[in-house]
C-alpha positions, -999 to +999 in steps of 0.1 A: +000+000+000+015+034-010+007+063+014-016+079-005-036+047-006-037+047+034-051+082+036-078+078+012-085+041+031-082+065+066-117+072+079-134+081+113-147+047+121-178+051+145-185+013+145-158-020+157-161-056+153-159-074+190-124-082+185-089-078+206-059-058+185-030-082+185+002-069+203+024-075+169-003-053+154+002-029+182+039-030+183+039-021+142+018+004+146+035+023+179+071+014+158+052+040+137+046+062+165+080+061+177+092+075+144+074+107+139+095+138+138+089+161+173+101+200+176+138+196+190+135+156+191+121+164+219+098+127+217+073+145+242+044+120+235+030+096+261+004+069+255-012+048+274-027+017+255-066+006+276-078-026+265-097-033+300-135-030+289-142-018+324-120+015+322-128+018+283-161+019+295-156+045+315-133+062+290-163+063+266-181+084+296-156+107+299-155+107+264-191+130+263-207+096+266-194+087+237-202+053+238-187+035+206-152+038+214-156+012+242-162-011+215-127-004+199-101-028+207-083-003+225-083+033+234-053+052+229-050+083+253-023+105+237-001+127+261+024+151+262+050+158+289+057+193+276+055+226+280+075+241+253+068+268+231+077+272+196+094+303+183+063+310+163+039+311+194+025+272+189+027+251+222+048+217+210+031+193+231-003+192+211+015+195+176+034+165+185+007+140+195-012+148+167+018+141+142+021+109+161-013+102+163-017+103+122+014+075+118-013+055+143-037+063+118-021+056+085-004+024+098-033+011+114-055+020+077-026-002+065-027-029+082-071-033+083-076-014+112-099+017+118-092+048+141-112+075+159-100+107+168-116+116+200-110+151+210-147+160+226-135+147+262-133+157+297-093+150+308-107+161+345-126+123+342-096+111+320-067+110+346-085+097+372-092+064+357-057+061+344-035+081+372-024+103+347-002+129+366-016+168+367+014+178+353+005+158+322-014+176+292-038+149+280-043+155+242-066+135+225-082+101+228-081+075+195-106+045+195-084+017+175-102-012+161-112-037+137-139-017+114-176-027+114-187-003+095-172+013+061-158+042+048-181+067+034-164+092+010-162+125+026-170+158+011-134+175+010-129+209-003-116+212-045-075+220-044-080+253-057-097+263-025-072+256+001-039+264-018-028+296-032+009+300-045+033+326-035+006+349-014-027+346+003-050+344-026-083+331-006 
């Protein structure tokens, strides 16, 4: 599969068979993770891999109720132990996870998995359930899966209307 293949397979899968990720599957796809560029090298990502239906459960509470990511095969809950500034104003730590988080999902479109990106949550409820430290910026939450549903083809916006050469042309 070439990359373009993988983001056109990518989706926002809101439905998952009742089915356990293998840990080769997950060790392919966080070899993924472990390779995504971070400002400075810095590597400020943290995730913490919930397969327990109990705390995914409650995960998919925290989650704004939420309740189809419990039926993932795991929740990823994407961190970041940082609290560095770019030059150009942008805090690192969120940039990061969500370069990281992408490899997840184009590795995991690759190898016949699905992803969610779950960014409607309440980390208050998050941490508790995990013992995340305060300290700790929780980012984002990815449901992981096999798919039971399929991809329907998004409306995305013509080239023409997102690019502009040179100078702002929009």
């Amino acid at each position: 599969m070439t990359v373009i293949e993988a983001i056109r397979k990518r989706y926002s899968c809101r439905a998952y068979q009742d089915r356990p990720v293998e840990q080769d599957t997950l060790d392919s796809i966080f070899e993924g993770v472990r390779l995504a560029p971070s400002a400075k090298n810095l590597q400020d990502w943290r995730f913490v891999v919930v397969r327990d239906s109990e705390k995914k459960r409650r995960l998919a509470q925290a989650a704004n109720n939420q309740m189809f990511i419990e039926k993932a095969g795991v929740i990823i809950v994407a961190c970041s132990n940082s609290r560095e500034v770019m030059r150009c104003g942008q805090a690192v730590g969120p940039i990061d996870v969500a370069i990281a988080l992408e490899h997840v999902c184009l590795q995991a479109a690759e190898l016949g998995l699905a992803t969610c990106w779950i960014g409607s949550f309440y980390p208050e409820k998050v941490r508790p359930i995990l013992g995340i430290p305060d300290d700790i910026t929780i980012v984002e939450l990815m449901a992981l899966g096999y798919p039971a549903d399929s991809r329907k083809e998004p409306k995305r916006e013509p080239i023409e209307k997102i690019l502009s050469h040179e100078r702002w042309q929009f």
